[in-house]
N, C-alpha and C positions, 0 to 999 in steps of 0.2 A: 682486743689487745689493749693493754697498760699505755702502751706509748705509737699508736700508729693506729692502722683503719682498716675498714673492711667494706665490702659491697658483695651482696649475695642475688641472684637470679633464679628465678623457679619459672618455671612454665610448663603448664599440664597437655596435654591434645590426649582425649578420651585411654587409652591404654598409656599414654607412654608420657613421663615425667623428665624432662632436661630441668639439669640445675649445674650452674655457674658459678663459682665464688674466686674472689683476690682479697689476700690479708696480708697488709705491711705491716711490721712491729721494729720496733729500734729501740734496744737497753743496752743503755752503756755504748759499749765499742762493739755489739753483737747487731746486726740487721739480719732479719728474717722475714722470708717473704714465699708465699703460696700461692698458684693458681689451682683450681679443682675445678673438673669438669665430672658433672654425674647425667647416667643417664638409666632408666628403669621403666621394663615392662611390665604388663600384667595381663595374664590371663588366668580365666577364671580361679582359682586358687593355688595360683603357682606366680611369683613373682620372680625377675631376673634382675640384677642391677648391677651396674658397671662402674665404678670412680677411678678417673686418673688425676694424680699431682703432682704437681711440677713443683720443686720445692728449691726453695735461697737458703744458704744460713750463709753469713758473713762470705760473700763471692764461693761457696761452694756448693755446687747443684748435686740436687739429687731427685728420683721421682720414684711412685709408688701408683701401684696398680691394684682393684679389690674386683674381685669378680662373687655376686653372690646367686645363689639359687634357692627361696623360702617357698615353703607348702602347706597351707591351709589346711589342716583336718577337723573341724569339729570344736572343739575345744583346744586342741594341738596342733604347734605351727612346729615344722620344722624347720632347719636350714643348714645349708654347707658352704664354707668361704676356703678362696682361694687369694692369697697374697705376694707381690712380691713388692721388694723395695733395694733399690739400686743405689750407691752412693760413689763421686770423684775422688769423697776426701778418703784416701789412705789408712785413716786411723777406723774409719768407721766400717763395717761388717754388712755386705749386703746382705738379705734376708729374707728365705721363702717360709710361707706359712700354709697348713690347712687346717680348715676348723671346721668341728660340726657342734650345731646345738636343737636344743628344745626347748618348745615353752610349754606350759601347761597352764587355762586357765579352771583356776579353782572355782571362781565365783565371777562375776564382774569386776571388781576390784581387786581382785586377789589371784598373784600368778608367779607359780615355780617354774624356775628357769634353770638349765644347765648347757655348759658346753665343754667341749674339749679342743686342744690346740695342740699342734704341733709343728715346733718353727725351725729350720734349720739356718745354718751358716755357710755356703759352699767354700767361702775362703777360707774359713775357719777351721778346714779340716773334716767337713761338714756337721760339725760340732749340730747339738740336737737339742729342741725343750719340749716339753711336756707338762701342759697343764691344764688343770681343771675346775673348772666352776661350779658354784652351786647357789642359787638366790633363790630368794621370796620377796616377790615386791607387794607394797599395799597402796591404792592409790586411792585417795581422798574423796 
């Protein structure tokens, strides 16, 4: 953060990964502020992981939930996410999502990735998005 702080917590015990973070920030006449709890298992090539946040903006709460489920094949990892995000403030749109994606690795360094998303609005009339991804990353 520009103007405020942060403190993050990791802690491993053999399968399973807890992590903790708080981020204050303050610009201008805006305060924002998060807590985040994660937590992730593993087995053998299947991993599960869970994030919840607790979320400020200027005295108005809101929180956000991510449930994922990733799978190990070979060169190819798959995964499916599930989201949801809740808000007090009136103007703003709660929001469910699901996503699935892939990765592909080409070589050691080199990995094509894709996903697709699909978000809705329930207040919104259940208003809908749809989107799609496509990368190549290279890494050094």
């Amino acid at each position: 953060p520009e103007n405020g702080s942060s403190l993050s917590l990791l802690h491993s015990l053999e399968k399973w990964d807890f992590a903790l973070a708080y981020l204050d920030d303050e610009s201008g006449a805006t305060k924002n502020s998060a807590t985040k709890l994660g937590l992730r298992y593993h087995s053998g090539s299947f991993i599960t992981a869970f994030q919840y946040e607790s979320l400020q903006n200027s005295s108005v709460p809101a929180s956000a939930s991510y449930l994922n489920l990733s799978k190990q094949d070979g060169k190819k990892e798959y995964s499916g996410s599930l989201g949801i995000y809740r808000s007090d403030d009136i103007a703003d749109s709660d929001l469910n999502y699901i996503a699935l994606g892939m990765k592909y690795a080409l070589a050691k360094n080199n990995i094509l990735h894709f996903g697709y998303r699909l978000s809705s609005a329930p207040e919104d009339g259940g208003q809908s998005e749809k989107a799609f991804g496509l990368g190549f990353r290279y890494s050094f």
